[in-house]
PyMOL CGO cylinders between C-alpha atoms (Angstrom):
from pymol import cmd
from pymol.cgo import CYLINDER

trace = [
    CYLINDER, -40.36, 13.71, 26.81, -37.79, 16.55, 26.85, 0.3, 1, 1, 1, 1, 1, 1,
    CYLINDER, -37.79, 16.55, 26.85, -34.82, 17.30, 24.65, 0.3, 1, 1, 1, 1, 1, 1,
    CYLINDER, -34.82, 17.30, 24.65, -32.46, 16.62, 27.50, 0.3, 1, 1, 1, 1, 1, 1,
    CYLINDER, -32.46, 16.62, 27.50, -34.25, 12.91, 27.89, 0.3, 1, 1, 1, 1, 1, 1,
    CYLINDER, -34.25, 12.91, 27.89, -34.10, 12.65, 25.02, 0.3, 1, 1, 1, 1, 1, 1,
    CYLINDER, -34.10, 12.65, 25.02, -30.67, 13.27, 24.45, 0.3, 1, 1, 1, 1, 1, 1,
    CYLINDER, -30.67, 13.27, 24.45, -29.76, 11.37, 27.79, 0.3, 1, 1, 1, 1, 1, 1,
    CYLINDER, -29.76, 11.37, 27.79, -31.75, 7.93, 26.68, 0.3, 1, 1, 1, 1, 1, 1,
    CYLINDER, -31.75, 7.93, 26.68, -29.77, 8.06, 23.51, 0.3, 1, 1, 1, 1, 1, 1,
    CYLINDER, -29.77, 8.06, 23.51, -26.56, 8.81, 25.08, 0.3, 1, 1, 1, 1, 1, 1,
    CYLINDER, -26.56, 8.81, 25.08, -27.01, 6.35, 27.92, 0.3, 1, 1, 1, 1, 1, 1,
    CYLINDER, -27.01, 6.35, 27.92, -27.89, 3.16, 25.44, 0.3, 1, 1, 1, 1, 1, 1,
    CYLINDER, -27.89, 3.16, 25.44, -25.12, 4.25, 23.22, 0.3, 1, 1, 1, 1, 1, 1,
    CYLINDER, -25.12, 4.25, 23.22, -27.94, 4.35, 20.05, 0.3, 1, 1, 1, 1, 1, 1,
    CYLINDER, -27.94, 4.35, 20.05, -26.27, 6.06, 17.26, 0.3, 1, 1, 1, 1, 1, 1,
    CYLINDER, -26.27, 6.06, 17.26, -27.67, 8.76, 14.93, 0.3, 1, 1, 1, 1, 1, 1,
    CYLINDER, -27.67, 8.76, 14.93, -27.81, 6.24, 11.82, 0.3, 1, 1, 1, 1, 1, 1,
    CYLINDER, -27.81, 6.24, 11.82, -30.39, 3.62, 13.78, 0.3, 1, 1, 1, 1, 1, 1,
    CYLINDER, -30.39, 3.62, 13.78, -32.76, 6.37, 14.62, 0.3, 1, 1, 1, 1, 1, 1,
    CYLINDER, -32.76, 6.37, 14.62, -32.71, 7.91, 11.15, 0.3, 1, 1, 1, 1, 1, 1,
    CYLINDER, -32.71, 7.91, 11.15, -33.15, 3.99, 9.97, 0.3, 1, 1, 1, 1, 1, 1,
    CYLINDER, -33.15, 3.99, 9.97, -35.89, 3.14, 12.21, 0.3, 1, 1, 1, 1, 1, 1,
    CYLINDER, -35.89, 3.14, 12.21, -37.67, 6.68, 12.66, 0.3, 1, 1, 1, 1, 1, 1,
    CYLINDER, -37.67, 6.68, 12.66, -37.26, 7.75, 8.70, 0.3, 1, 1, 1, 1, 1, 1,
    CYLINDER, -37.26, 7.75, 8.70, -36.14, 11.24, 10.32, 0.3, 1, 1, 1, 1, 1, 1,
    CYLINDER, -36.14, 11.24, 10.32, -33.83, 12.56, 8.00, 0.3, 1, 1, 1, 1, 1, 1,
    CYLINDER, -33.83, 12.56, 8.00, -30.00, 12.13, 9.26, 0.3, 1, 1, 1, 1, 1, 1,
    CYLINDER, -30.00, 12.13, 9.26, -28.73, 15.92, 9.19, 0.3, 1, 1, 1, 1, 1, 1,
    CYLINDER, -28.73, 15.92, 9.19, -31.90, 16.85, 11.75, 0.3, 1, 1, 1, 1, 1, 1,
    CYLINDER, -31.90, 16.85, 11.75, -31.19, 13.73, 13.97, 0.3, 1, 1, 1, 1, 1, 1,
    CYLINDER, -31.19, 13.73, 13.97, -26.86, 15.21, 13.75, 0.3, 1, 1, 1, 1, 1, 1,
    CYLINDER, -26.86, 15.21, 13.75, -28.11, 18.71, 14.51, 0.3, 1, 1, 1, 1, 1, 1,
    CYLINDER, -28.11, 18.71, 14.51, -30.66, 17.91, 17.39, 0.3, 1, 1, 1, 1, 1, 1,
    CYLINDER, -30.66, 17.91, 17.39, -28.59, 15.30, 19.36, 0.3, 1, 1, 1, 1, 1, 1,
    CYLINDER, -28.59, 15.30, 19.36, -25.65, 17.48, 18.50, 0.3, 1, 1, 1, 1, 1, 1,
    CYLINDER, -25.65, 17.48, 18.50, -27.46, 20.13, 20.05, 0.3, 1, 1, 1, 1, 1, 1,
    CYLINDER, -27.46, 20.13, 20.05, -27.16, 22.71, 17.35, 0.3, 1, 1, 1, 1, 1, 1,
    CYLINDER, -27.16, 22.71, 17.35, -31.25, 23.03, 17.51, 0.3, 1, 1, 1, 1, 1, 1,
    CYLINDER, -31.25, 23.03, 17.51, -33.55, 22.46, 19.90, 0.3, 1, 1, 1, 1, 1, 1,
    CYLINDER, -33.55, 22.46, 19.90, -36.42, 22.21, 17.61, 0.3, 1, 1, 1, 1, 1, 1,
    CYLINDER, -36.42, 22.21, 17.61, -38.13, 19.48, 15.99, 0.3, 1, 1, 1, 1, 1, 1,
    CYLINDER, -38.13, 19.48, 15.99, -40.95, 19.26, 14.03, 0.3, 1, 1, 1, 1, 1, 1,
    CYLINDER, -40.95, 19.26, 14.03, -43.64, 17.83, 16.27, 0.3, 1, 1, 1, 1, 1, 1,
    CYLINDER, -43.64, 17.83, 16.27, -43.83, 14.69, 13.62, 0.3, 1, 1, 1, 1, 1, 1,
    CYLINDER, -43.83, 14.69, 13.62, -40.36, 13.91, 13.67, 0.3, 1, 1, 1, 1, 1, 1,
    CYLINDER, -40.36, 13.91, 13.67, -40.83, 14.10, 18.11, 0.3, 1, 1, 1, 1, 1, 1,
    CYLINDER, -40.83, 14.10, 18.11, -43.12, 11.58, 18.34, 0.3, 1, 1, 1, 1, 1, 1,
    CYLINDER, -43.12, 11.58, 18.34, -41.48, 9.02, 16.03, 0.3, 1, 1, 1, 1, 1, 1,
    CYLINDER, -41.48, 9.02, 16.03, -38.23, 9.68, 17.72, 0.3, 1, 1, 1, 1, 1, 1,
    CYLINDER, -38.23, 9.68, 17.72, -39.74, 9.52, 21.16, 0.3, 1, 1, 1, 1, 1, 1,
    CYLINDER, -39.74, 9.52, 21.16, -41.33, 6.46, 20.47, 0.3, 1, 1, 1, 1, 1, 1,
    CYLINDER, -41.33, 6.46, 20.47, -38.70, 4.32, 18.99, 0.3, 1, 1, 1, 1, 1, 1,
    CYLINDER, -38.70, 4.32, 18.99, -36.36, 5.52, 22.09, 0.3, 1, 1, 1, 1, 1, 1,
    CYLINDER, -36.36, 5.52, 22.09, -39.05, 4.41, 24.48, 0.3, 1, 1, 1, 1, 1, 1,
    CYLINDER, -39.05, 4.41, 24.48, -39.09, 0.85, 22.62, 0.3, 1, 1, 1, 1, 1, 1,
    CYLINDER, -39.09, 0.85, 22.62, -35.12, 0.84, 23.26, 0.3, 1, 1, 1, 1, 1, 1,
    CYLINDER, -35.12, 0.84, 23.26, -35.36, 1.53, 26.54, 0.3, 1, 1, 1, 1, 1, 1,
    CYLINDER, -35.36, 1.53, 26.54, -38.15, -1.59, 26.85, 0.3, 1, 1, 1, 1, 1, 1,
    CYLINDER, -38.15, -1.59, 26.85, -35.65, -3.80, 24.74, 0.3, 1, 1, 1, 1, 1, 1,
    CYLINDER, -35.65, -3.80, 24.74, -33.09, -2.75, 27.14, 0.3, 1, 1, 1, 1, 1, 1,
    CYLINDER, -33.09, -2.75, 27.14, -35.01, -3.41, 30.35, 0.3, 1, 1, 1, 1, 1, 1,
    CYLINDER, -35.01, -3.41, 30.35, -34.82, 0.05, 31.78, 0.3, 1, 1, 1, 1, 1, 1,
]
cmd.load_cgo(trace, "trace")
């Protein structure tokens, strides 16, 4: 998944920073800075539990 799905699944579900960093463990001021788009690196850890609990939103949301 890119950073512009990414950003684009979390903008489009309206999923604020504070559930990812509560369901991921991703700390907040990374989750701010990368949806915020002040970096466009993650640390490939971090990725894959974002990436995954956005996919599972999109399930719960049918899409």
């Amino acid at each position: 998944m890119t950073n512009q799905e990414m950003r684009r699944i979390k903008e489009q579900l309206g999923i604020i920073d504070f559930k990812i960093n509560y369901k991921t463990g991703v700390h907040y001021g990374i989750i701010e800075d990368f949806f915020k788009g002040k970096t466009e690196d993650l640390d490939p850890k971090d990725r894959v539990k974002i990436e995954k609990m956005l996919e599972a939103e999109l399930k719960k949301a049918g899409k």
